[in-house]
C-alpha positions as CSV (number, residue, x, y, z in Angstrom):
1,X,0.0,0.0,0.0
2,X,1.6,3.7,-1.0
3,X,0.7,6.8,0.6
4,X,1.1,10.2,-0.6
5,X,-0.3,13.9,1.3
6,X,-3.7,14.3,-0.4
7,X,-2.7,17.8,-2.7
8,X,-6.7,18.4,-1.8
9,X,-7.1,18.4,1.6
10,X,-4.0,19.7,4.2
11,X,-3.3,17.0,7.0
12,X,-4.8,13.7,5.0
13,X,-3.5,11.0,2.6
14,X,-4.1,9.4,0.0
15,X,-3.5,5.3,0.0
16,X,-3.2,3.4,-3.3
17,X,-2.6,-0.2,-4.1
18,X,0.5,0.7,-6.0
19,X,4.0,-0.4,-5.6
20,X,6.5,1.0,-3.1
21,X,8.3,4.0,-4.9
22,X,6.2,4.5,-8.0
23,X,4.9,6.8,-8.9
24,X,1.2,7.2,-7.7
25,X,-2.2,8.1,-9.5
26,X,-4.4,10.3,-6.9
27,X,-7.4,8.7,-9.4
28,X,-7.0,5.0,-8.6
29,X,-9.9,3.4,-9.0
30,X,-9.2,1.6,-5.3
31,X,-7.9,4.8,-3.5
32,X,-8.6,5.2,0.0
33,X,-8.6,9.4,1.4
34,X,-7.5,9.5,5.4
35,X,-9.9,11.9,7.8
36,X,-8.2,15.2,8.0
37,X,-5.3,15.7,10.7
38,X,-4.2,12.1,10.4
39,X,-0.7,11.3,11.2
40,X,1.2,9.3,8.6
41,X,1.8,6.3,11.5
42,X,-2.0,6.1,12.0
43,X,-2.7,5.8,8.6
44,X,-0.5,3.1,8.5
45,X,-1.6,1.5,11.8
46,X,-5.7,2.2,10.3
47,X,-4.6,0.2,7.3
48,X,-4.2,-3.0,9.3
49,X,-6.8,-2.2,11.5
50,X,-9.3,-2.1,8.3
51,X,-8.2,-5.7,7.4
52,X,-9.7,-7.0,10.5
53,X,-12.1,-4.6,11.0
54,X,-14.1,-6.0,7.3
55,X,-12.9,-9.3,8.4
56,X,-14.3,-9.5,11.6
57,X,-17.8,-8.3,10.6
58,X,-18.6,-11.6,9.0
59,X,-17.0,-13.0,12.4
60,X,-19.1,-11.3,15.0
61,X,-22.2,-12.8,14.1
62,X,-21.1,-15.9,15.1
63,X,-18.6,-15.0,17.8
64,X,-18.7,-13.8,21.4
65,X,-15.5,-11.3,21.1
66,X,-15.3,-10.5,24.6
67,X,-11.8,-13.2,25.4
68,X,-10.6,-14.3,21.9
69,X,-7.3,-15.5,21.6
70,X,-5.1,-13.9,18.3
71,X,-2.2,-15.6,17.2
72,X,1.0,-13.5,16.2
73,X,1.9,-10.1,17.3
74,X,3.0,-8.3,14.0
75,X,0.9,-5.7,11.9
76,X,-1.8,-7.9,10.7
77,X,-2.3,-9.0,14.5
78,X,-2.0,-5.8,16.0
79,X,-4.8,-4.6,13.6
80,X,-6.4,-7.3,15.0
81,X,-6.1,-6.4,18.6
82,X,-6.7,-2.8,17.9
83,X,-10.1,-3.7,16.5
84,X,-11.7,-5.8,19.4
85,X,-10.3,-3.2,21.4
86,X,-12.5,-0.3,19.6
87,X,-15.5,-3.5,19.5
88,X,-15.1,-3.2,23.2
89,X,-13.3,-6.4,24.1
90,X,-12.1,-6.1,27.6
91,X,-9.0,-8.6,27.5
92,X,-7.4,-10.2,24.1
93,X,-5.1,-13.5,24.9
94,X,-2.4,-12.7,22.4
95,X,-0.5,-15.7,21.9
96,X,3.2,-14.6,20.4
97,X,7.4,-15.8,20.9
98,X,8.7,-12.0,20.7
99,X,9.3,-10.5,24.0
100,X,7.4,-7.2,24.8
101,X,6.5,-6.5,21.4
102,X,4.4,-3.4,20.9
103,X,0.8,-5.1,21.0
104,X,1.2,-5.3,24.8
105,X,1.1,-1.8,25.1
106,X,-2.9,-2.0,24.0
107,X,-4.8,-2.0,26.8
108,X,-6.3,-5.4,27.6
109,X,-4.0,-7.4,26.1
110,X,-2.6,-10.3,27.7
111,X,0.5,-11.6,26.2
112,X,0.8,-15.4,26.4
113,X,3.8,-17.2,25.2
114,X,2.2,-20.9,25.7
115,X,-1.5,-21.8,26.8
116,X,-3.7,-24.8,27.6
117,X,-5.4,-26.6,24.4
118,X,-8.6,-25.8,24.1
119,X,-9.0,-22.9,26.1
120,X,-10.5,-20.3,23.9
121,X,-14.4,-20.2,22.1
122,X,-12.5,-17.7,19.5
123,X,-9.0,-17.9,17.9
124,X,-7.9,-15.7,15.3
125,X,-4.9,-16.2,13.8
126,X,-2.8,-13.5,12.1
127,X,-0.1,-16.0,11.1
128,X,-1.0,-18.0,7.8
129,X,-0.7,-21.1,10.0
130,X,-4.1,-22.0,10.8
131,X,-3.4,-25.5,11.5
132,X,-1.8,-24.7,14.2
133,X,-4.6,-22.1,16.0
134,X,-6.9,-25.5,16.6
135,X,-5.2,-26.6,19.0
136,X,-6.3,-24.0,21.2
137,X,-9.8,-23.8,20.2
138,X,-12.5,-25.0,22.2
139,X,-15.4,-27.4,21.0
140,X,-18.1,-25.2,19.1
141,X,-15.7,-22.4,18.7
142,X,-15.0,-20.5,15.9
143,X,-11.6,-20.1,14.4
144,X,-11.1,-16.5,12.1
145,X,-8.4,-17.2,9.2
146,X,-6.9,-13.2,9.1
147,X,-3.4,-14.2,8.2
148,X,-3.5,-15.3,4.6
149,X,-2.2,-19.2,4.5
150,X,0.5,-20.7,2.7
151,X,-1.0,-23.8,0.1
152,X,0.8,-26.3,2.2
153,X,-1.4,-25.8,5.1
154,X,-4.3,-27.6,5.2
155,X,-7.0,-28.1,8.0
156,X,-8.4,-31.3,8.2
157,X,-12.1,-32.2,8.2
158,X,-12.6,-35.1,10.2
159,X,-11.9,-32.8,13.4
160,X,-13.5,-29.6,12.2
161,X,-16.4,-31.6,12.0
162,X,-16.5,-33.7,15.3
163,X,-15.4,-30.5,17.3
164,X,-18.2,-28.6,15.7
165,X,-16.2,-25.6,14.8
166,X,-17.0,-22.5,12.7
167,X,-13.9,-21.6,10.5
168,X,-14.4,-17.8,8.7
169,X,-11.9,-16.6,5.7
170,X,-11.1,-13.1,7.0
171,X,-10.0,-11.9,3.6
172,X,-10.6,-8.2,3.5
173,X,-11.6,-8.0,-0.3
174,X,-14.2,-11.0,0.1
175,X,-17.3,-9.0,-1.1
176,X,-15.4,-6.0,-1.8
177,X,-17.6,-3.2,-2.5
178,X,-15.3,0.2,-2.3
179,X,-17.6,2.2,-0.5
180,X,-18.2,0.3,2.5
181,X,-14.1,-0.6,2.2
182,X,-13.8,3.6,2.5
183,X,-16.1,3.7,5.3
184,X,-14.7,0.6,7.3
185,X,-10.7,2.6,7.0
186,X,-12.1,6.3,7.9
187,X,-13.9,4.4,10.6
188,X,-10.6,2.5,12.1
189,X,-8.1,6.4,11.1
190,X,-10.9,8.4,13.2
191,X,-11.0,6.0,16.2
192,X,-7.0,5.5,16.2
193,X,-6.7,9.0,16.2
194,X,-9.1,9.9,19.7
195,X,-7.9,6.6,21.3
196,X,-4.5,5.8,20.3
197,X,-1.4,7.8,22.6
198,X,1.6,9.1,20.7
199,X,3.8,6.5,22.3
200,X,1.9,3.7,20.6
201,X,1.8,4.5,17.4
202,X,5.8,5.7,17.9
203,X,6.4,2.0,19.0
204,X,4.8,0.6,16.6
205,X,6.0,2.0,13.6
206,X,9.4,2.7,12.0
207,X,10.1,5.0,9.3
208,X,13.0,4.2,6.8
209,X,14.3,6.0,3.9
210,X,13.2,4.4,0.8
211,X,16.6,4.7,-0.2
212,X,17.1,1.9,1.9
213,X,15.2,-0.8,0.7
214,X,17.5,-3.2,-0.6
215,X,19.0,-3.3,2.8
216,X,15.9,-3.6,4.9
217,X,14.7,-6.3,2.9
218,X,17.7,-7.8,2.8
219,X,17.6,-7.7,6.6
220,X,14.3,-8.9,7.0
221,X,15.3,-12.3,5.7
222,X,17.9,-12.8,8.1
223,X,16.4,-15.6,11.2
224,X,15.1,-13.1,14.0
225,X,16.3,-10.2,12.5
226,X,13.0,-7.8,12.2
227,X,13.2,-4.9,13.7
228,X,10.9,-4.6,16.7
229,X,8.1,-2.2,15.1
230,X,5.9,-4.4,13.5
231,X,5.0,-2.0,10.5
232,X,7.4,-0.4,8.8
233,X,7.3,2.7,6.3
234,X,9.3,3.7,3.3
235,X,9.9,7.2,3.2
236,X,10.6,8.0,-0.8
237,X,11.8,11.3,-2.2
């Protein structure tokens, strides 16, 4: 996703689908316009917010969001978390390896670094690993697919069906229809921007020159190497 200062409106972006340093048509037909006096790190942090937040609107109906447990703890996750937070969820089991990473800081989370099976009535995993997220899952649960799978994993029937579970695709362009996908990201930027403190949004993002790119991908691919901000933003000139 690019961003770019709206030239129409002073203090709001403009978010495209188009790729990092190119150069950027304000008429996409998918372009997104941020609320006005949005910061560029909550634009960023709304954009992962509005992947849950259209996700988890096909969830709710069948879910009690009040103690869900989310796999992972990067951007995709932390949208997650920031979501039940503004759907009022009083505590979110985050379920993650990193030490302190920035998702503790929202309030109610819980982090968890190893939990009983079959502990939770919702799991939501942010990973692509689905497979794994049954284990905690309670009988008659439901189980939200956010993080978007590799081919190789595959989630087998037989259990699915004997444990009675309820297994949502999260995908936030399932019944894409632009105007409710506008609405669902000014929603998420105006919230983050009233209930959100400065040091949050400085934790969780980085900014990098786009300059260096090559070298902060290049470093991404190293084994625990990421930086500690889980979204990161390419400044380009």
């Amino acid at each position: 996703m690019n961003l770019t200062p709206d030239p129409e409106q002073t203090g709001a972006w403009l978010l495209a689908p188009v790729p990092h340093g190119a150069a950027f048509n304000p008429h996409h037909p998918s372009a997104l316009t941020t609320p006005p006096n949005t910061t560029l790190e909550i634009a960023a942090l709304a954009r992962f917010q509005q992947i849950a937040h259209l996700g988890m609107n096909k969830l709710a109906a069948d879910a009690e969001l009040h103690d869900a447990l989310v796999i992972g703890s990067g951007p995709v996750a932390l949208g997650c978390v920031l979501e039940l937070h503004r759907r009022g969820a009083q505590r979110v089991r985050v379920l993650t390896t990193r030490r302190d990473p920035p998702v503790a800081a929202v309030p109610g989370v819980v982090l968890v670094a190893a939990t009983d099976t079959h502990t939770a009535d919702v799991v939501i995993d942010a990973t692509g690993q689905p497979h794994r997220a049954t284990a905690w899952l309670n009988e008659g649960g439901v189980l939200g697919l956010l993080g978007t799978p590799n081919q190789a994993h595959r989630l087998a029937a037989l259990p699915m069906h004997r444990s009675g579970w309820t297994v949502h695709g999260m995908h936030e362009l399932a019944s894409y229809d632009h105007a409710h996908y506008r609405e669902a990201y000014a929603t998420c930027a105006r919230w983050l921007t009233s209930a959100v403190t400065p040091h949050l949004t400085t934790a969780c993002c980085r900014l990098v020159p786009g300059a260096h790119a090559p070298q902060l991908f290049e470093y991404l691919q190293r084994p625990h190497a990421r930086p500690t901000e889980p979204i990161l933003i390419l400044e380009w000139q």
